[in-house]
C-alpha positions in Angstrom: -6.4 16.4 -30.2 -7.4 14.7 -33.5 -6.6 11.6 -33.8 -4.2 11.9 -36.8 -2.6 14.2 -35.0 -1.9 12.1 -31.9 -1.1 8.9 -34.4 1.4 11.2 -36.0 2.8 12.0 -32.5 2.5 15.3 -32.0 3.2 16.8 -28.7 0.9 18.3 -26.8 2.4 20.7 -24.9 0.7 22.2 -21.4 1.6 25.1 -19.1 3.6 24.2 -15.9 1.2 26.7 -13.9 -2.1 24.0 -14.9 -1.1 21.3 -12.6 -1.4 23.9 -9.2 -4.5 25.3 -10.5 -7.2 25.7 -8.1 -10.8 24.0 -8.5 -12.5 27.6 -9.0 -9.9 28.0 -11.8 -7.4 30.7 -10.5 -3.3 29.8 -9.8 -1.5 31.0 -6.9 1.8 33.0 -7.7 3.7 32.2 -10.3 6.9 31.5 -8.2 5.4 28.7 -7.3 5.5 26.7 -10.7 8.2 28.8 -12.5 8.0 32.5 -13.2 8.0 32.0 -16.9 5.5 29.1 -16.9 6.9 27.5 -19.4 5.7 24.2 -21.3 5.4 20.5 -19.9 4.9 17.8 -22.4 1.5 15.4 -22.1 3.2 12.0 -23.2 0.9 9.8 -23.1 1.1 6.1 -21.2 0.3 3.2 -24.5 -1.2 1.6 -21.8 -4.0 3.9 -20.7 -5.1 4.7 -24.4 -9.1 4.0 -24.4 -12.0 4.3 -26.4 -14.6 5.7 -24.5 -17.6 3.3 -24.8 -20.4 5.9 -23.6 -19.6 8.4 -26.4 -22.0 8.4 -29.3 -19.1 10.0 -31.2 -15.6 7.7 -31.8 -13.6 9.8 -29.2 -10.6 8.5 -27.0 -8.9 9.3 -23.4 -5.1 9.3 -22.6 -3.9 9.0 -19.6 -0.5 11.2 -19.6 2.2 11.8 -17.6 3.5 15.7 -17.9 7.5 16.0 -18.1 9.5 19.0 -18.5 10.9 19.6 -21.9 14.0 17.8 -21.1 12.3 14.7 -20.6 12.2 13.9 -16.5 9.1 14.1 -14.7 7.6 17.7 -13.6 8.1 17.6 -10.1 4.4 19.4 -10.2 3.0 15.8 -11.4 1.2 13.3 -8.7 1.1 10.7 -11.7 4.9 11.5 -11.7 5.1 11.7 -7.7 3.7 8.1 -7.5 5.8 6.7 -9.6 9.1 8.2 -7.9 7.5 6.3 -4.7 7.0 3.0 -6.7 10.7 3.3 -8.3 11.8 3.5 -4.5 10.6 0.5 -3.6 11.8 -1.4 -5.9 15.3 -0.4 -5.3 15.3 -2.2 -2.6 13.5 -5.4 -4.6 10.3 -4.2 -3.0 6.6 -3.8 -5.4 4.1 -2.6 -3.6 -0.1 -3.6 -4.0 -2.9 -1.7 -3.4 -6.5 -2.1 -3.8 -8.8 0.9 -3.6 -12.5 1.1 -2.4 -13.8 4.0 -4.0 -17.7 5.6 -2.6 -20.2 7.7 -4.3 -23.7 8.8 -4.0 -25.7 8.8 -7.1 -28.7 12.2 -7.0 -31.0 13.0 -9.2 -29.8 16.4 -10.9 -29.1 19.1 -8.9 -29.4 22.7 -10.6 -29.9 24.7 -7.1 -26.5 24.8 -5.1 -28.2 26.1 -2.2 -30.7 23.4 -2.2 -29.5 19.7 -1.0 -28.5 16.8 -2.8 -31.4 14.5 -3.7 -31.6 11.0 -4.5 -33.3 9.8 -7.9 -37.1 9.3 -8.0 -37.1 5.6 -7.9 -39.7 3.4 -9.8 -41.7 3.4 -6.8 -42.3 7.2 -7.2 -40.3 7.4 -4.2 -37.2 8.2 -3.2 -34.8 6.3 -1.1 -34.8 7.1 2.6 -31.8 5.7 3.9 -32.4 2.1 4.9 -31.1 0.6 2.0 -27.5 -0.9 2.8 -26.2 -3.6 1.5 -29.6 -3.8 0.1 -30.8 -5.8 -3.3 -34.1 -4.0 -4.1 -33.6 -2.3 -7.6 -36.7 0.0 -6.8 -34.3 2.9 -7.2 -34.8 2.8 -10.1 -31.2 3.1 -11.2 -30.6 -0.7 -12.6 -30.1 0.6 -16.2 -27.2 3.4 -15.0 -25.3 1.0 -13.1 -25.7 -1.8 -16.3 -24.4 0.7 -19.0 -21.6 0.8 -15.7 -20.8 -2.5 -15.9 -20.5 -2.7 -19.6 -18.1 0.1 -20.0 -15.6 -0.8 -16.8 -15.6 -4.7 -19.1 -14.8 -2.0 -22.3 -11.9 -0.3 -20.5 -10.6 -3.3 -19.2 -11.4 -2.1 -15.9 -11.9 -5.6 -13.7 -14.2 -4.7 -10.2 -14.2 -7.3 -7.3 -17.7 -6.2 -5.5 -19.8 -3.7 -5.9 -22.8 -2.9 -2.9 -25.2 -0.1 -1.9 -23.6 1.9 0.8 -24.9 3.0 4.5 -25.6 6.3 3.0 -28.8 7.5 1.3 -28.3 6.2 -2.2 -24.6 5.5 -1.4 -22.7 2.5 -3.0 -19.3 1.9 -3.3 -16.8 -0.2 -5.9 -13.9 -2.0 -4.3 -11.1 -2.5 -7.3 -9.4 -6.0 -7.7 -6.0 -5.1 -6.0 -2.6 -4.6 -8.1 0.3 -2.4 -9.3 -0.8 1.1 -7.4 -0.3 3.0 -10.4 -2.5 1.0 -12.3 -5.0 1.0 -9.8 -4.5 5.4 -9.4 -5.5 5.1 -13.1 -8.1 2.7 -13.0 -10.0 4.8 -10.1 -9.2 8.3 -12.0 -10.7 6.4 -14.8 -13.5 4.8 -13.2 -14.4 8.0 -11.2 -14.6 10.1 -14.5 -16.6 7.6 -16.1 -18.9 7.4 -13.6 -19.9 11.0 -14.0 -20.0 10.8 -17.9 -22.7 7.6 -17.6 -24.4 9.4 -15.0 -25.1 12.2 -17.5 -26.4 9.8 -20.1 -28.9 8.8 -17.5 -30.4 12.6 -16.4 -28.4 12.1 -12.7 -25.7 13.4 -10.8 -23.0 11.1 -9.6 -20.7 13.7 -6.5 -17.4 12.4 -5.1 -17.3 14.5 -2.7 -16.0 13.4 1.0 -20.0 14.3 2.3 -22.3 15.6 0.4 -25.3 14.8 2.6 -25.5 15.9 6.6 -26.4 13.4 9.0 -25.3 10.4 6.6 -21.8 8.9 6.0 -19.4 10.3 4.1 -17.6 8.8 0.8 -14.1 7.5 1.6 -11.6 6.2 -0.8 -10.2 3.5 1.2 -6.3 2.1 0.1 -5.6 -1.2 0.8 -1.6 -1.7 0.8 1.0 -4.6 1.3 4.6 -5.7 -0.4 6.0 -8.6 -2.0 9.1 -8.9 -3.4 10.0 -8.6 -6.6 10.8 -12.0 -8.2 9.3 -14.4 -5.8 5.7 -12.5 -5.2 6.1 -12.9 -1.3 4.1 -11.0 0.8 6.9 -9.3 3.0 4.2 -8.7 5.8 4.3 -12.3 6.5 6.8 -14.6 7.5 7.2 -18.9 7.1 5.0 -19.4 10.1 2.0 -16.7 8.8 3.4 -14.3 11.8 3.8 -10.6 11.2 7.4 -9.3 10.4 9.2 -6.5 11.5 8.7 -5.2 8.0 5.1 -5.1 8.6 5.4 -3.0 12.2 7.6 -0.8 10.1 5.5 0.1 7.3 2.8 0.8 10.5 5.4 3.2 12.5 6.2 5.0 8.9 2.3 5.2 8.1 1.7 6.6 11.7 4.6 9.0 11.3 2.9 10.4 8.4 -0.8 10.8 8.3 -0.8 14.0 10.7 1.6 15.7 8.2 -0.2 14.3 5.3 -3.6 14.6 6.2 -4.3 17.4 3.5 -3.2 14.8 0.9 -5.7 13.0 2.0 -8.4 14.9 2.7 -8.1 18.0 -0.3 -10.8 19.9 0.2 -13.3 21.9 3.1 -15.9 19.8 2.7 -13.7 16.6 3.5 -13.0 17.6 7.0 -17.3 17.3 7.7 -16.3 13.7 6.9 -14.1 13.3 9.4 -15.1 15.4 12.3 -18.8 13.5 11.9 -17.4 10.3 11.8 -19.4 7.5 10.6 -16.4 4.5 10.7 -14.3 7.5 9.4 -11.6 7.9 11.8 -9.3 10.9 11.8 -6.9 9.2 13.8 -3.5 7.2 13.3 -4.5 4.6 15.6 -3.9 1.2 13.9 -5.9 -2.0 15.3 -7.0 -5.7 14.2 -10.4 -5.1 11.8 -11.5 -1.7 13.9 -13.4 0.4 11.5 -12.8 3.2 14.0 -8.7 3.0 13.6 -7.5 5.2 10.8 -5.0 2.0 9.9 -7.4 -1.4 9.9 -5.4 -4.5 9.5 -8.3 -6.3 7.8 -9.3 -9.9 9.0 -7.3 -12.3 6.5 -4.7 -15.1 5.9 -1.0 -14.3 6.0 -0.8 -14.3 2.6 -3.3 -11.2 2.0 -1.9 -9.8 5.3 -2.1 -5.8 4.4 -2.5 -2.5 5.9 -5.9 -0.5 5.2 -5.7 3.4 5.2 -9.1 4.5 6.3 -8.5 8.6 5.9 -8.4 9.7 2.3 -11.5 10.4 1.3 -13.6 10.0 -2.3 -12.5 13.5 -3.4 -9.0 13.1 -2.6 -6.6 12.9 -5.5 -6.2 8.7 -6.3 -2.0 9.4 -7.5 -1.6 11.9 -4.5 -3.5 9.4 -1.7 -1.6 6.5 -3.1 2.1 7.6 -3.4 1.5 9.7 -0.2 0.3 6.5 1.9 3.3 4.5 0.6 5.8 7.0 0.9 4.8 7.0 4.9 5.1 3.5 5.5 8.5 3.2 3.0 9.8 5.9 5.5 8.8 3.3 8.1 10.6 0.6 6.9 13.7 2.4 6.2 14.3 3.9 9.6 12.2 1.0 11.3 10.0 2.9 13.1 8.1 0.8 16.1 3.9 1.9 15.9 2.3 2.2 18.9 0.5 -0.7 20.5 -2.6 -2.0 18.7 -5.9 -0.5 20.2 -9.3 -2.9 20.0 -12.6 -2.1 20.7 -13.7 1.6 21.5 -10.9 3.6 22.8 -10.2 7.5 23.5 -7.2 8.9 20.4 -4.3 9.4 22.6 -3.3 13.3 21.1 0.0 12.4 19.3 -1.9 10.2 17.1 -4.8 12.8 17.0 -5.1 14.4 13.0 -5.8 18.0 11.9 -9.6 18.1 11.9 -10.0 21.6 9.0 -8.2 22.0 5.9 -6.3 25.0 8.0 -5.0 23.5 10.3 -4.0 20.4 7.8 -2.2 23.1 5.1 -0.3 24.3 8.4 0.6 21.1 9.6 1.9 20.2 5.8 3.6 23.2 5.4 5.7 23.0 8.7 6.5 19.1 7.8 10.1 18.6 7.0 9.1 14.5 6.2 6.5 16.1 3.1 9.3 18.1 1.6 11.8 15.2 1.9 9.7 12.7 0.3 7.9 14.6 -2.6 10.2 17.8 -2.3 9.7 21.7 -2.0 8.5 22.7 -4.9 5.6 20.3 -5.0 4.7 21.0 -1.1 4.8 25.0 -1.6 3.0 24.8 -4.1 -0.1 22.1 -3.0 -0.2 24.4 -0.3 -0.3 27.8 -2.2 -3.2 26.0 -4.3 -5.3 24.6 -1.5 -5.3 27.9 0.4 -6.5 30.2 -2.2 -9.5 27.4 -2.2 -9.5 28.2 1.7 -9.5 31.7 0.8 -12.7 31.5 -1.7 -14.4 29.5 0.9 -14.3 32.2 3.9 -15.3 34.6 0.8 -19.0 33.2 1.5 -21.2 33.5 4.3 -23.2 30.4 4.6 -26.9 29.7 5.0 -26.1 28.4 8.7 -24.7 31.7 9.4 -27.5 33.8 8.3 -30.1 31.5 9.9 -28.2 31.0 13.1 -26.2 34.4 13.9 -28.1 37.4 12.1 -30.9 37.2 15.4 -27.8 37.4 17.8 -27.7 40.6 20.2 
């Protein structure tokens, strides 16, 4: 939109069937997001208007929230569906905070799908091999990319706590100071799109997806999540004495009654099930345990006043609004029926199989299709329809025959 025209107000208007379409560009039926898919209304948030310091033209981005005509939320939106979740909480005089950790691999270009994923040539004339977690060593060559980073997260107002290489070959990952959870899904859509745009500038290839490499970690999008209450701040995890409350099991039982159901939330796409089933401190599990990496819930190592709850499924590709408002609808479930989690497990243990999560995007689209809890907390229409989506992207999948396939099964008798 020109910018007169958005200063002027005009409405952009969008069809109701865009928000279910697929990521190879086709919708599933329209019964699924109206038959006449008629018009939602882009308003945009004042408070996610930004210039967009990597442009070399003045251009803006609006974050937007898409409402029916009449003026309530499309049911369609997962902006929309997180902020139903927040409003729920604080009905009861409950805010919740979140804090994301968001990882990426940065590859030089990649113009050969069937080829894999490379990292950048570094100044060396090599490239990276792997051994370079947590490492300082700029011979990757990639020190002005994550500078022009830096300088456009402090022009969007988009404050970062740490920033690290990762375990993975060229692998880092960007932990967001925590906050209101909308404001942090928007800061991470935000910070993800401009890590690609940046990228571009610099002749490489920044992928979000849950594992691009094989035989390396994955990229998770870890959510960190507690609640105080509204007014006096207070962390309602904790209480006088620093002990856990019964709020706190809650939120636990209502975050383990969910993750099975809402495991394709959190992991979208094919690809983010090789995260899981190969995992590399990726649990598919909804075990929960003190600071165990291999628990799908990790109560991190802190003082009662940071005590919080760390969902360790979604993964880098899942949707930030959707990941969000699906892990705090779970453990608000929790709390209002006080659900009692299992018992803590520590060191390495064997997934007992009703804590066990779908491990393909099958098997997680049936699970959320069957789930009465998903359609109760973000209601039919959106759950048909996520599911109508995300199976014509199962669909294109099984279309192709993969290189494995070929190189594997074509000798078989």
């Amino acid at each position: 939109m020109t910018a007169e025209g958005f200063l002027e107000g005009r409405r952009l208007q969008l069809a109701r069937g865009v928000l279910l379409q697929c990521i190879m560009g086709g919708y599933p039926a329209a019964r699924f997001y109206g038959s006449d898919d008629g018009d939602l209304a882009l308003v945009a948030d004042p408070a996610q208007i930004h210039p967009l310091p990597w442009s070399d033209e003045p251009r803006a981005f609006a974050i937007c929230d898409a409402d029916e005509l009449t003026g309530e939320s499309s049911n369609l939106s997962t902006r929309g569906q997180l902020k139903k979740v927040i409003a729920r909480y604080a009905s009861l005089g409950l805010a919740p905070v979140v804090a994301t950790e968001l990882e990426f691999f940065v590859f030089a270009p990649n113009t050969d799908p069937t080829q894999p994923f490379q990292p950048p040539v570094g100044r060396d004339g090599r490239r990276e091999d792997g051994h370079s977690a947590f490492s300082v060593s700029s011979n990757n060559g990639l020190r002005p990319f994550f500078s022009e980073v830096y300088k456009c997260m402090a022009a969007l107002g988009l404050p970062r706590d740490t920033f690290m290489h990762e375990m993975g070959v060229s692998q880092f990952e960007i932990n967001l100071l925590h906050g209101d959870p909308l404001l942090l899904a928007d800061q991470t859509f935000l910070f993800k799109h401009l890590l690609k745009e940046v990228a571009l500038k610099h002749g490489l290839t920044v992928v979000c997806m849950a594992k691009p490499l094989a035989h390396t970690p994955g990229s998770s999008m870890h959510i960190h999540q507690s609640i105080v209450e509204i007014g006096s701040g207070k962390n309602v995890f904790s209480d006088a004495d620093g002990q856990p409350t019964a709020m706190f099991r809650h939120f636990i039982g209502g975050q383990q009654a969910g993750m099975a159901d809402f495991t394709a939330l959190f992991a979208p796409n094919v690809n983010s099930y090789q995260r899981l089933c190969h995992p590399f401190a990726s649990p598919n599990n909804a075990c929960w345990s003190h600071d165990n990496r291999a628990a799908g819930l990790r109560i991190p190592a802190s003082s009662p006043v940071a005590r919080r709850v760390e969902n360790r499924l979604p993964g880098a590709d899942a949707n930030p609004y959707l990941a969000i408002a699906a892990s705090l609808a779970a453990g608000l479930y929790g709390i209002e029926h006080e659900l009692e989690p299992s018992e803590a497990i520590q060191g390495e243990f064997d997934v007992p199989d009703h804590l066990s999560l779908p491990c393909t995007l099958h098997a997680a689209l049936e699970r959320l299709k069957r789930s009465q809890l998903a359609k109760e907390l973000f209601g039919t229409e959106f759950i048909e329809g996520y599911v109508a989506s995300k199976t014509m992207e199962l669909t294109s999948f099984f279309d192709e025959i993969t290189p494995w396939e070929r190189r594997v099964l074509a000798a078989q008798a």
